[in-house]
VEXDREN-2710 file (C-alpha; in Angstrom, 1 decimal):
% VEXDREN-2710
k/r/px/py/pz
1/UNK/119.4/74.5/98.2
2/UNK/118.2/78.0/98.0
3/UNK/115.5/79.5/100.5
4/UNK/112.4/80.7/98.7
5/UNK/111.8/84.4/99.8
6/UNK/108.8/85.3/101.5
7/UNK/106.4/87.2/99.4
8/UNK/105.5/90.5/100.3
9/UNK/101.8/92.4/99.3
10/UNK/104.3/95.5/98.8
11/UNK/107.6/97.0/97.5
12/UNK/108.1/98.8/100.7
13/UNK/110.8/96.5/101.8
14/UNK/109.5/95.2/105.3
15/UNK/106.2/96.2/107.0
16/UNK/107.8/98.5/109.3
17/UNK/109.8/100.5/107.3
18/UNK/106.2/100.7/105.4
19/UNK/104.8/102.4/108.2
20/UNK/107.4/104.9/108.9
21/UNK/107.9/105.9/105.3
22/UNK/103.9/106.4/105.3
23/UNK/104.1/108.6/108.4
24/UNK/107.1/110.3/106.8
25/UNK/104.5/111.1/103.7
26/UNK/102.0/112.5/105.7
27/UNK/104.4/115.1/107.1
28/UNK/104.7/116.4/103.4
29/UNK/102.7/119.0/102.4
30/UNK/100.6/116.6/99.7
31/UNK/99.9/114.1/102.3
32/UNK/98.9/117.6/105.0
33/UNK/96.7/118.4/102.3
34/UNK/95.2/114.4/102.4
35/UNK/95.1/114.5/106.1
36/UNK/92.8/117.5/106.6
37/UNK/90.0/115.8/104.1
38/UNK/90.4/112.2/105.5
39/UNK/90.3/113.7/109.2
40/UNK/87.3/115.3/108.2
41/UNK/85.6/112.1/107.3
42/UNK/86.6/110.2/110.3
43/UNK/85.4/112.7/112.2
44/UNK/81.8/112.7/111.1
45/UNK/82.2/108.9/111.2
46/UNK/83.2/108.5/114.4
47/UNK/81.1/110.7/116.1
48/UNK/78.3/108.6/115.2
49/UNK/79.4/105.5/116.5
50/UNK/78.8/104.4/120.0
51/UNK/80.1/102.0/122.3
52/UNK/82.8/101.2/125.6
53/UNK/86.0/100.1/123.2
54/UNK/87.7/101.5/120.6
55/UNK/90.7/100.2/118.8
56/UNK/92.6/101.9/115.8
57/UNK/95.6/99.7/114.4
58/UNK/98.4/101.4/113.2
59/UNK/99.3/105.4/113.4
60/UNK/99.6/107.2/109.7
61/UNK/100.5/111.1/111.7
62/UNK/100.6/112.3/115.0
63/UNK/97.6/114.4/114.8
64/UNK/94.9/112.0/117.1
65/UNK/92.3/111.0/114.5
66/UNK/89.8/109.9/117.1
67/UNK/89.3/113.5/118.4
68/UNK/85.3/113.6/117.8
69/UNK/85.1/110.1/119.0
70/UNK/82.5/109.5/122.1
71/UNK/84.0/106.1/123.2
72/UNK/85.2/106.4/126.8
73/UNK/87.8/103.6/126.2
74/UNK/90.2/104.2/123.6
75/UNK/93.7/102.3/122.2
76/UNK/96.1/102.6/119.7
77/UNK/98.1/99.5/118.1
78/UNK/101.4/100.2/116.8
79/UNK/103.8/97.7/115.4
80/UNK/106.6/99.5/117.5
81/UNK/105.6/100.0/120.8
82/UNK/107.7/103.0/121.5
83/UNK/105.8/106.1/122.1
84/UNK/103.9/108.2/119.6
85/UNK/102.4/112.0/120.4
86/UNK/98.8/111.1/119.6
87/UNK/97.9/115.2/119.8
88/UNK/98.2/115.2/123.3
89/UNK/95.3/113.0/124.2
90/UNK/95.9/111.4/127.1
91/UNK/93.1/109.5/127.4
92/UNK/94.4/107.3/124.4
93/UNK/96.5/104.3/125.2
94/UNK/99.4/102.9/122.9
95/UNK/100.0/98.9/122.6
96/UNK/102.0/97.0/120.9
97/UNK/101.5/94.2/118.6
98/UNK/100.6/93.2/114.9
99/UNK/97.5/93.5/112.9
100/UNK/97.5/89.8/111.9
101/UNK/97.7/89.0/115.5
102/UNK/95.8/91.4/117.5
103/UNK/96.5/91.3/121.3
104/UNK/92.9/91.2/122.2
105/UNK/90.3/88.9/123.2
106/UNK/87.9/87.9/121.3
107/UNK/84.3/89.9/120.7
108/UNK/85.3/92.7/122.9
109/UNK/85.4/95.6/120.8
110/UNK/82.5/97.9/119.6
111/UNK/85.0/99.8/117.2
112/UNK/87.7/99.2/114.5
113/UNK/89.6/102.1/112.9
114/UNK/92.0/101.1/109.9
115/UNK/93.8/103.9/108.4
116/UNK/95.6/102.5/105.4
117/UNK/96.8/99.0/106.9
118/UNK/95.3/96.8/104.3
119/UNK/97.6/98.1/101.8
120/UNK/100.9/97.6/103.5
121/UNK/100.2/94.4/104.9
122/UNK/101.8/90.6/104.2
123/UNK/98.0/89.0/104.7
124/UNK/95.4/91.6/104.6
125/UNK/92.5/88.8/104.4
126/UNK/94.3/87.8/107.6
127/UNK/93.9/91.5/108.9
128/UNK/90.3/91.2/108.0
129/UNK/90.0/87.8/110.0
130/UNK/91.0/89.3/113.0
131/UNK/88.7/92.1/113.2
132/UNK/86.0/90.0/112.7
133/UNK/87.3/88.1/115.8
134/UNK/87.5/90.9/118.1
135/UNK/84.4/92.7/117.2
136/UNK/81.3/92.0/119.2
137/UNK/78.4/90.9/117.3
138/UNK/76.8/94.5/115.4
139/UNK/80.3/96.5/116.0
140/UNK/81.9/98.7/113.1
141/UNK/85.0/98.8/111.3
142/UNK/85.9/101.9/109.7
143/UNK/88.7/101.5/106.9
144/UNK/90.4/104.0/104.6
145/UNK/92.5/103.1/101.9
146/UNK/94.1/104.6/98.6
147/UNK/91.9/104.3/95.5
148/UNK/93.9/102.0/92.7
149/UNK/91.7/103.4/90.5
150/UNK/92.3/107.5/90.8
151/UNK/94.2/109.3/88.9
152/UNK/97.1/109.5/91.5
153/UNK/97.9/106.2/89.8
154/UNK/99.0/107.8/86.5
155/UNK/101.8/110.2/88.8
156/UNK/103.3/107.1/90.3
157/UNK/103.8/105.2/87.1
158/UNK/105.1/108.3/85.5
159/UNK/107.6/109.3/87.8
160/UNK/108.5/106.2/89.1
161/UNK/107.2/106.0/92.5
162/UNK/107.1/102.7/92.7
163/UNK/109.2/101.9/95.8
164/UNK/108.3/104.9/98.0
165/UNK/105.8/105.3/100.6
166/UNK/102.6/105.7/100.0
167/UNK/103.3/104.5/96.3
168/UNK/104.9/100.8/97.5
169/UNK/101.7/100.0/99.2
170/UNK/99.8/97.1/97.3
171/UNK/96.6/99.2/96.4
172/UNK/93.1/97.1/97.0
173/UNK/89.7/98.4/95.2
174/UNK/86.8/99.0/97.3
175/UNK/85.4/96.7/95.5
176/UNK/87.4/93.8/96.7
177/UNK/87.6/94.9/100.3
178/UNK/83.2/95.0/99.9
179/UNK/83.6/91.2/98.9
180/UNK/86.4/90.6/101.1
181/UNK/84.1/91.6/104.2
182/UNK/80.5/90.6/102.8
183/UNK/82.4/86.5/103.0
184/UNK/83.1/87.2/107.0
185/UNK/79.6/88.2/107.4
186/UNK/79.3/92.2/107.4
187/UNK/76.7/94.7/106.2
188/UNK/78.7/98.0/104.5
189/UNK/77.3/100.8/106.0
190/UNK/78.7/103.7/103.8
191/UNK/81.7/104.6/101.5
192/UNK/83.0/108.3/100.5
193/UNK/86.0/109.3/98.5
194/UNK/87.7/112.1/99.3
195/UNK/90.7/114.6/97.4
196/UNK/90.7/114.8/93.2
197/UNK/94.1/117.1/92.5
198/UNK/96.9/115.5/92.5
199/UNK/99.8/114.8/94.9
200/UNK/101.7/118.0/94.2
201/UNK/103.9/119.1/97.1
202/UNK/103.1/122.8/96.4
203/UNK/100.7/125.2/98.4
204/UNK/100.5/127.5/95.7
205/UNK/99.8/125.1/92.8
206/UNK/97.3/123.2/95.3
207/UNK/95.4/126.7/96.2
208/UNK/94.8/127.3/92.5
209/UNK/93.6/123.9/91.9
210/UNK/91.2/123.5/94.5
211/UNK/88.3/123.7/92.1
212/UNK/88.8/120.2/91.4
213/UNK/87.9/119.2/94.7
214/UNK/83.9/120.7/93.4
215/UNK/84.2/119.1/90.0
216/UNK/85.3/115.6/91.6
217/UNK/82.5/115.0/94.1
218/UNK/80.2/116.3/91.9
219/UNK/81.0/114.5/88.1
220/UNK/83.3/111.7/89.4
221/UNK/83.6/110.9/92.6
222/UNK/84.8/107.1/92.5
223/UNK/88.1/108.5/91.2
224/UNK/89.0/110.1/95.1
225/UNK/92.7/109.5/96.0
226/UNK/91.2/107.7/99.1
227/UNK/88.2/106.3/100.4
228/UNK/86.6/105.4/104.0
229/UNK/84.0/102.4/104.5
230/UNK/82.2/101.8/107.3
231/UNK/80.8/98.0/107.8
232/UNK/78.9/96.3/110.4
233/UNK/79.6/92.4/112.0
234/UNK/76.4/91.0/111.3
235/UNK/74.3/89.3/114.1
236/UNK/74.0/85.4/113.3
237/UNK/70.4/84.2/114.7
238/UNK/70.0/80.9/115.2
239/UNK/66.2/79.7/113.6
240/UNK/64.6/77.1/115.7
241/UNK/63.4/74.2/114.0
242/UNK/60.2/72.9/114.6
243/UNK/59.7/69.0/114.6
244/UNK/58.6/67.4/111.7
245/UNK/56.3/64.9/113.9
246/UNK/52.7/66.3/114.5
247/UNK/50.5/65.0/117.2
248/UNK/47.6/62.7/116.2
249/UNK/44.6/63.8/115.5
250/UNK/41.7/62.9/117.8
251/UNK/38.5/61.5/115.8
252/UNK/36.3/60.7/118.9
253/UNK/34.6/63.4/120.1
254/UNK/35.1/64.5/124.1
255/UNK/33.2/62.5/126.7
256/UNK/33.0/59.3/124.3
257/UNK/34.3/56.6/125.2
258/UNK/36.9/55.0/122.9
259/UNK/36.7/51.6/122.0
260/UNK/39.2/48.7/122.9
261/UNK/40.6/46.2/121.0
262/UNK/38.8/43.0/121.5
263/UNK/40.4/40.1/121.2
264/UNK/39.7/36.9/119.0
265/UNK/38.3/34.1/120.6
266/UNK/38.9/30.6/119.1
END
């Protein structure tokens, strides 16, 4: 009898050699050219959220993408624990463990950050479970992700991408990670797409179409090669119920005295 193979959300082979090939992408000079533009994002982002913990699962580069961060307490989850140059910010800390099975307790965190783990996970609604477990009650999660629906899509049918990093990764809409969250009970805060040329690994063809990067946000900005969202957990109130019983009304006046019941005589 022949074993059933486990069915992956990706053609990356496993989930750790999806990770390395993504960091192995951002080194190139298309995914520098991403970097730069998503950092940019996360750092307005992040700056504007407050709290004692952060968490960000999974390293994409080793350029520190928390840099304008506040948070005094900062951590890093990797799926291999060795260490990783996080930009030579000390103050970060690196654990090991999976998304699906985060090594924290539960409502502790007042931040999330995702970069592009959704896409090269097994169960991302698991992934998504999680962080709603972790999270206190009105903490963030800030996710980026690439856009199935931008024209990079068109390069990686063409030329056959299909089974290398970033391409392998199983590409989720915004639109499904909106109802994704919205089912676990969080607000979205804000979405932005960021980076219209394509992934060209050329400085000089890159320079010259920069332009599109004006016509993009301006005419069409859904079609960004990524996007970051920023949700809130939602704070669950509990409404008091009021008791459907009503005290009896009182038909004598004060300082009457009420009649008793009298009984029959035979």
């Amino acid at each position: 009898m022949k074993r059933s193979k486990k069915k992956h959300n990706h053609q990356c082979g496993s989930d750790l050699a999806a990770v390395v090939g993504l960091r192995d992408w951002y080194r190139s000079k298309a995914g520098r050219r991403l970097l730069e533009q998503e950092k940019a994002e996360l750092d307005e982002t992040l700056a504007n959220l407050f709290g004692y913990h952060l968490l960000q699962v999974g390293v994409i580069t080793e350029d520190s993408l928390l840099a304008s961060s506040l948070i005094p307490d900062c951590m890093v989850l990797q799926r291999d624990a060795g260490s990783v140059d996080l930009g030579g910010n000390l103050s970060k800390k690196v654990i090991g463990g999976l998304p699906e099975a985060l090594p924290i307790a539960s409502d502790s965190l007042d931040v999330i950050l995702m970069p592009h783990v959704l896409e090269f996970s097994r169960n991302p609604h698991q992934v998504l479970r999680e962080v709603d477990r972790v999270l206190i009650p009105e903490g963030h999660v800030v996710i980026t992700g690439f856009n199935p629906w931008s024209p990079w899509m068109f390069w990686r049918l063409a030329l056959g991408w299909r089974k290398q990093a970033p391409w392998c990764g199983r590409f989720l809409s915004l639109s499904r990670i909106k109802d994704w969250l919205s089912l676990l009970g969080f607000d979205i805060i804000s979405t932005q797409h960021v980076f219209y040329r394509p992934p060209v690994n050329h400085d000089g063809v890159m320079d010259k179409l920069a332009f599109i990067e004006t016509l993009g946000e301006r005419f069409w900005p859904v079609f960004g090669a990524s996007y970051t969202l920023v949700a809130k957990k939602r704070v669950f109130t509990f409404t008091p119920i009021k008791p459907r019983w009503r005290p009896r009304r009182r038909f004598i006046a004060d300082g009457v005295v009420e009649p008793q019941n009298r009984e029959k005589v035979l």
